[in-house]
N, C-alpha and C positions, 0 to 999 in steps of 0.2 A: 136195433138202430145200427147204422154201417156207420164205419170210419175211416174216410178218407184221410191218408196217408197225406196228401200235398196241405188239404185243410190243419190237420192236427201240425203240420210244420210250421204254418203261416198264422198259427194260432199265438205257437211259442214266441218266434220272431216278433211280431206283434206286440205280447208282451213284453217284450227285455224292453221298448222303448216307448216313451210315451209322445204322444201325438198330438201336435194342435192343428186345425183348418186355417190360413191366415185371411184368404177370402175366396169368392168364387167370381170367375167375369163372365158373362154371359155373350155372345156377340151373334147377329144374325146375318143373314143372307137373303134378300128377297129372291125367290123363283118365278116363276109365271103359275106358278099355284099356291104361292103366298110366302111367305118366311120362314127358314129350316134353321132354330138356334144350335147351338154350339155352345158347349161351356169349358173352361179353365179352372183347374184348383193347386192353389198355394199352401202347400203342407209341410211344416216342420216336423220332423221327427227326433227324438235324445233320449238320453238315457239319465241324465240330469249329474253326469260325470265327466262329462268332459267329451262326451261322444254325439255330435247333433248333423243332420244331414238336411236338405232342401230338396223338395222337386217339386216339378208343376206338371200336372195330367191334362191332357186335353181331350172330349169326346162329348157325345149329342146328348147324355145324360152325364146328371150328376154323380151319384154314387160310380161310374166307374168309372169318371174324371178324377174323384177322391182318390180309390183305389189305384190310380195310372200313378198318381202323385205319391204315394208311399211308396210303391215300388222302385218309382226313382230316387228318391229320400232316404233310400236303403242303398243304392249303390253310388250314393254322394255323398260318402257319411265320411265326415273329418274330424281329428282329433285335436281340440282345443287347450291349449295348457294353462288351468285354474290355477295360481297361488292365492292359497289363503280366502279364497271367495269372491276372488277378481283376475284381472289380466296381468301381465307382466308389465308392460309399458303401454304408450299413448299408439296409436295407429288410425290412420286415414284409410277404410277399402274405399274402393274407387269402383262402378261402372255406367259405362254409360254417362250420363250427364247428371248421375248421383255422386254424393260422395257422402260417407257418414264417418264422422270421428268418434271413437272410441277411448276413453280414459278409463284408468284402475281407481278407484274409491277407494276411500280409508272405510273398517268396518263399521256395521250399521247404515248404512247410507241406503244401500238397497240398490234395485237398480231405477236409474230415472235414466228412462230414453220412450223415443217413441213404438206406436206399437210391434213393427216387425221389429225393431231391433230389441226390444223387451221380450218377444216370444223367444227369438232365436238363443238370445243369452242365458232366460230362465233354462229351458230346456239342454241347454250345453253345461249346466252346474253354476255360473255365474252368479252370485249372491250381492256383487257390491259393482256398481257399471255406471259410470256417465255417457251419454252419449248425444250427439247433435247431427240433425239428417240436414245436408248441405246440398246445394242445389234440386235437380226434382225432387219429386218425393212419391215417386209410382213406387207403387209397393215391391213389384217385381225385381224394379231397379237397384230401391235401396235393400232386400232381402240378397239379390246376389253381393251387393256392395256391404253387406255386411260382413256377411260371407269370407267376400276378398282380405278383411281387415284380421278376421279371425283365423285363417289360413296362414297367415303373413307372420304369422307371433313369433316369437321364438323365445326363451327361457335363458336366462344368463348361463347353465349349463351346455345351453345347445349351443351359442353363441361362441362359447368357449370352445366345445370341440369342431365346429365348424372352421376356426382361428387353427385349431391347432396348438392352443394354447396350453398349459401345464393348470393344474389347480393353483389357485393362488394359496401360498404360504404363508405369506408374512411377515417377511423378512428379504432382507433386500440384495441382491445379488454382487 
């Protein structure tokens, strides 16, 4: 049995993250010799850490529309900052003429949103998530627009050295 070297890489890669399909769209083309389809695939990929990426594959078969879409979903990968098994604050992402708002949960709650923004969150580490998809609701749309909201986070640490601010003390100057 041979071992390729690029496979055994993309075996391990593979591994560290786990994958879901969100869907596939199919679209066609009439020719003068009948209809040549085309398909699209929506793939999340995480690590379930705080590490999750998006791409979308496009080509005339499925499996290596899927395949186009992980490789993108690898070099979109963003890191999401979990406290406690939620988000930091409230945040709106925005695309297109989606918008999806995102709230932190008190524990237990679990996540209640709809399906892409349920994938995306599970697989970014997310355990506690409200969320509401506001205007369309094309998957594509709100899966970047989720995207945007989660990008956008920032952690009261972060917030503070972006400020330039000092630790806070506790005592009054």
């Amino acid at each position: 049995m041979t071992s390729n070297r690029r496979n055994d890489r993309m075996d391990r890669e593979s591994s560290e993250f786990e994958e879901k399909m969100l869907f596939v769209n199919r679209t066609s083309k009439t020719y003068q010799g009948g209809r040549r389809f085309r398909f699209a695939a929506l793939v999340i990929l995480g690590d379930r850490n705080g590490r999750v990426g998006m791409g979308i594959g496009k080509a005339k078969e499925v499996p290596v529309a899927i395949e186009k879409a992980k490789s993108i979903a690898r070099k979109n990968m963003i890191m999401v900052p979990v406290e406690n098994g939620t988000i930091p604050h409230d945040i709106v992402g925005v695309n297109s003429t989606s918008r999806v708002l995102l709230k932190p949960a008190g524990p237990g709650t679990g996540v209640i949103a709809g399906t892409v923004p349920r994938s995306i969150a599970e697989l970014a580490g997310i355990t506690n998530l409200l969320s509401k998809e506001l205007g369309s609701r094309n998957k594509v749309n709100v899966a970047y627009a989720v995207f945007d909201g989660l990008k956008n986070l920032r952690t009261a640490k972060q917030v503070r050295a972006l400020r330039g601010e000092a630790q806070p003390t506790g005592g009054a100057q």
